[in-house]
N, C-alpha and C positions, 0 to 999 in steps of 0.2 A: 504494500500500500504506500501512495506517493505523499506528500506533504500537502498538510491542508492549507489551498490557495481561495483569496479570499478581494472582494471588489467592493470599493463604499464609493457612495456619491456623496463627493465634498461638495460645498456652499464655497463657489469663488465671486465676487463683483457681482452679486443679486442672480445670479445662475447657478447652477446644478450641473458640477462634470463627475463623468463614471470615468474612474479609473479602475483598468481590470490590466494586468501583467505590467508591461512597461511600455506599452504604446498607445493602449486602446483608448481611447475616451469619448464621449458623448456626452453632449451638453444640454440640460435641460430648463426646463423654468425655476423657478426661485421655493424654497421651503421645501422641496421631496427631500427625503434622504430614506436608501434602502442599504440594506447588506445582501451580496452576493456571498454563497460558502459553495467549497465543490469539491471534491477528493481528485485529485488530477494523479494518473502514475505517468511513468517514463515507458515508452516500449519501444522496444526495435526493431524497426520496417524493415521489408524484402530487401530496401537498399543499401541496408548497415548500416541506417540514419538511427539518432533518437529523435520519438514524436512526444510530447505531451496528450496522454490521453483523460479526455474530462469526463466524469462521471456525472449523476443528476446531480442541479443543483437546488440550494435550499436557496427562498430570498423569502428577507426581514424588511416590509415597507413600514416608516415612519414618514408620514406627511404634517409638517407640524404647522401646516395654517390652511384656512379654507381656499381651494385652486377659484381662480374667478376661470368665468365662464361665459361665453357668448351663445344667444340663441338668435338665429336667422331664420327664414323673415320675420318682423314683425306683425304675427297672424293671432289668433284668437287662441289655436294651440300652442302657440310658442309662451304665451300669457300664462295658460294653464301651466307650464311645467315649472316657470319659473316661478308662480306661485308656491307650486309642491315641493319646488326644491330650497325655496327658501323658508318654510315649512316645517321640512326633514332635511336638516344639513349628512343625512348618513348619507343620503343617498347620491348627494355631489362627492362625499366621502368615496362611496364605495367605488365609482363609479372613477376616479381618480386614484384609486389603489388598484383598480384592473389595468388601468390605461401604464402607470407605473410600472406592475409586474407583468406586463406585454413587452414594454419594452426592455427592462432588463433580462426577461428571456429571450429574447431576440439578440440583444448584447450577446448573453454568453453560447448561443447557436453561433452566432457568428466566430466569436474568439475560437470556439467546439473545431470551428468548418477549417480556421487557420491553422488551430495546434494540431490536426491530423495530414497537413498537407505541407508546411513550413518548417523544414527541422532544427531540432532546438539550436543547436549550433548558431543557426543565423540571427539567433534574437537574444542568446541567455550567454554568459561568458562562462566556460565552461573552468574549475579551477580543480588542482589535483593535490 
């Protein structure tokens, strides 16, 4: 079993960036913060390479203030939700912790799609 490797969205200048290894980042809007966790091992490809393999991962969403929100057009239904949703703030809650852990698992699909196809060599300095 590899070493447990792990991604948090820092708060930089009223944005949100994900750092996941040493290149990845993505930036987001202001107040999310999640924790990525993942058990990643070392394997060795048909080519003698080392790959990084990522196992499932766990994420911890903490969004620490209400996400504003846009509703277009301005119609009778759009009235309605904005009512309800100001109402039931769970539900701009919930609905903003989905939109959150969509994208941090898309984040770490992506990093998944690099560490099986990039070998370690080119990114990690290897020491003996």
């Amino acid at each position: 079993m590899g070493p447990r490797c792990w991604a948090k969205m820092l708060g930089q200048n009223d944005k949100t960036a994900v750092l996941i290894g040493p290149t990845c980042r993505v930036v987001l809007g202001e107040g999310a913060e999640s924790n990525i966790t993942y058990m990643g091992n070392i394997q060795r490809g048909l080519d003698n390479e080392d790959y990084i393999v990522i196992g499932p991962e766990r994420i911890a969403i903490r969004n620490r203030r209400i996400p504003t929100y846009f509703l277009q057009p301005n119609t009778e239904d759009s009235y309605i939700i904005d009512e309800a949703i100001q109402k039931k703030q769970s539900i701009l809650d919930h609905f903003s912790n989905e939109i959150t852990a969509a994208i941090m698992h898309s984040v770490v699909d992506n990093f998944r799609l690099f560490s099986m196809k990039v070998p370690i060599r080119h990114y990690y300095k290897y020491y003996k």
